[in-house]
N, C-alpha and C positions, 0 to 999 in steps of 0.2 A: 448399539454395537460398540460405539468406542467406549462409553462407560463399564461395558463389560471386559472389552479389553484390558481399559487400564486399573481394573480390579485386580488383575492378573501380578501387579508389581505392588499390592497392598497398600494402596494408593486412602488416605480419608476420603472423606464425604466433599473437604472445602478442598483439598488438591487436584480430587477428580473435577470440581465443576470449574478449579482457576482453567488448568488444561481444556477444557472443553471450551472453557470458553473466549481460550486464549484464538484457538483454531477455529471457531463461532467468530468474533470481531477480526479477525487477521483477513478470512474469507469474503465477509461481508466488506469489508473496506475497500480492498481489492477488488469487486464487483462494481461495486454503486461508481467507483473512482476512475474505474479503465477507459471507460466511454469519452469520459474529458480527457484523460491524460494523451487519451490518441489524438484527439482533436487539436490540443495543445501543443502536442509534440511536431503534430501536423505543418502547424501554423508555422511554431519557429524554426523547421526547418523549409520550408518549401515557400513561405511568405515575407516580403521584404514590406514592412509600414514602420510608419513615424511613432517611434517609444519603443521598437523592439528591444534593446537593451532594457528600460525600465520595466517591460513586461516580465524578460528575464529573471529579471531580479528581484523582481515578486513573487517567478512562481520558485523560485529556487531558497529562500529566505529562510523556509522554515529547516534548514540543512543549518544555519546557523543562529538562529534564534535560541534564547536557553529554551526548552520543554513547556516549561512550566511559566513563560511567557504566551505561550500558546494557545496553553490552558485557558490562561486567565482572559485571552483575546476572548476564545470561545464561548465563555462564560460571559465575556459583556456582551456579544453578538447573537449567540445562540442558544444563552439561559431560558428560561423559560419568560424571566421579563426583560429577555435584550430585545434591540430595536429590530432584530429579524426574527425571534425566538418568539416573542411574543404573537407575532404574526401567524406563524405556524401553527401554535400554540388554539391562537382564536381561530383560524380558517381551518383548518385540518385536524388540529388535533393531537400534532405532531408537539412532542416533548424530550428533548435531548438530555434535560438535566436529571442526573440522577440514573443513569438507565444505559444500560449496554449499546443503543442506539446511539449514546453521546460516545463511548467508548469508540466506535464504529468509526465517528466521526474525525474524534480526536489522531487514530492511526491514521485515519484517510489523509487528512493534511499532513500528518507529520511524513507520510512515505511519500507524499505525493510526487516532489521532485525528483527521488530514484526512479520512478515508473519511467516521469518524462525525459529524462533524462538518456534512460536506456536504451526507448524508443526513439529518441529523435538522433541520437547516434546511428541509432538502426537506419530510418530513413535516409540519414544524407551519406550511407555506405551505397545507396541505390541507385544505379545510374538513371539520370532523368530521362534520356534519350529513351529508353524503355518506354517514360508516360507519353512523352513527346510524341514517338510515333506511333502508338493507340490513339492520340488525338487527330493523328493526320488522318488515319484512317477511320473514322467517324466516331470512337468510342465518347462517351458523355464521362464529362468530371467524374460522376458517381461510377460509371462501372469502371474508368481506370481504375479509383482508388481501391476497389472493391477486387477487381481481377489480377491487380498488378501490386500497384504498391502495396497493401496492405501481405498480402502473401509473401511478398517479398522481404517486409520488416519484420515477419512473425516470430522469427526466433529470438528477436529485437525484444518484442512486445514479449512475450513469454518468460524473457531473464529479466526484466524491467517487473512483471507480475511477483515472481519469483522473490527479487530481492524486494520489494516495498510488502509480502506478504511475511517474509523474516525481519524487516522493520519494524512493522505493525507487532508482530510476537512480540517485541522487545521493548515496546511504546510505553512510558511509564510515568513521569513529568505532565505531559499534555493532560494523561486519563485521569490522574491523580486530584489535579486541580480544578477540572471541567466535570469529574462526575461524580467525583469520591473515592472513596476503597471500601464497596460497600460487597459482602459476600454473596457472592449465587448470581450477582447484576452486574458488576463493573468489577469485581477483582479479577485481574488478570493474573497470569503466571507472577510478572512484575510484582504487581501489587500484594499477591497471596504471600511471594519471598518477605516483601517489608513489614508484614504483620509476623510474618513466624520469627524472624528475627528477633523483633522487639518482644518475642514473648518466650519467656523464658522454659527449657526444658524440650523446644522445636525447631533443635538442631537436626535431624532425621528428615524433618516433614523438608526443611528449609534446603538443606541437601538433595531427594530427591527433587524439588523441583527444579532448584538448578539445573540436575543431570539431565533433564527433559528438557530445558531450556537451551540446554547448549547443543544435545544432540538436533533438535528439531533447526537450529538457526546453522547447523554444521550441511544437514540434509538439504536447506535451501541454496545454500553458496555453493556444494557440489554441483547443486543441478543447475547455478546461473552460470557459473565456470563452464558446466560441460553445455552446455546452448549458446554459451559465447565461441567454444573454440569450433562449435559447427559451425554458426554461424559463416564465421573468417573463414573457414575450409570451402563451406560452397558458394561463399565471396571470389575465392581463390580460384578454388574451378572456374567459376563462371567469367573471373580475368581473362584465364588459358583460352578457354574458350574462344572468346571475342576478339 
């Protein structure tokens, strides 16, 4: 269906599968990465231990690391013969190098800190007194987090999903040097722009995908703007409220 669509704008063969597959690794990163990013988020807002600044600062690094330090980490960590890659590699089967799954990857960490970020914001807008007294009245850790907090942060976690899935679009440094610019597997939008570039006469193809690159990262900040200012609005209510 969406290949059909974006035949519709007379799109090539390699600009439809950058796009496809831009929103293929943006989705997929966003998925595999939410599950920790809440847990994480979890932690550093509701948990007080010994190194929470240095934990900080680890999960937030990759916000200022060059890209393509990233890359290269990945590539000695999770190539097919790094000291975890390898392992994957022999027990599972599992191969990042070279392959849209490394792309996956590469977004995953690079967005990771906007996710947690957005959400642990979320969190500590929550008043605890809420989890406090579900605990006085017998609820268990899990279904607080479950019936309370989490419901509570959602619009948190949703602009936090939102903006690390318009990161990931954008992801280009990391994917570059961890999986290649290889067509149909790992070019992304990024990547498809830095070949038509460099080759002469594919100023057309290299314009429209900008146009799609910018409308798609414009359509996500809309929607993290407008889930933020709810957010704060039935933050606000529920002030008057109480």
């Amino acid at each position: 269906m969406l290949t059909q669509f974006l035949s519709l704008f007379h799109l090539s063969p390699l600009e439809t599968d950058a796009i496809r597959l831009s929103l293929t690794v943006a989705f997929h990163a966003m998925l595999w990465s939410l599950p920790l990013a809440i847990f994480v988020a979890w932690l550093l807002a509701r948990k007080h231990f010994y190194g929470k600044s240095l934990v900080s600062g680890l999960i937030h690094l990759p916000l200022v690391l060059p890209p393509v330090v990233i890359g290269y980490l990945l590539l000695v960590a999770m190539g097919r013969n790094g000291f975890i890659g390898q392992y994957l590699y022999q027990w599972f089967g599992l191969s990042f190098g070279f392959s849209w799954k490394g792309a996956v990857l590469a977004s995953a960490v690079v967005a990771f800190p906007l996710v947690v970020r957005a959400i642990r914001l979320s969190l500590e807008s929550i008043d605890i007194r809420l989890e406090q007294a579900a605990q006085t009245l017998g609820a268990s850790p899990w279904r607080v987090f479950f019936t309370i907090t989490l419901p509570l942060s959602l619009p948190g976690v949703l602009a936090g999903v939102i903006l690390g899935f318009a990161r990931s679009l954008g992801e280009f440094g990391a994917t570059i040097t961890f999986v290649s610019n290889i067509a149909g597997e790992t070019q992304t939008i990024p990547l498809a722009m830095y070949s038509f570039i460099q080759t002469p006469g594919a100023e057309a193809q290299t314009a429209r995908l900008c146009f799609f690159a910018v409308i798609l990262s414009f359509i996500a900040l809309l929607a993290s703007e407008w889930l933020s200012k709810r957010m704060q609005k039935q933050l606000g209510q529920g002030n008057v409220t109480n």
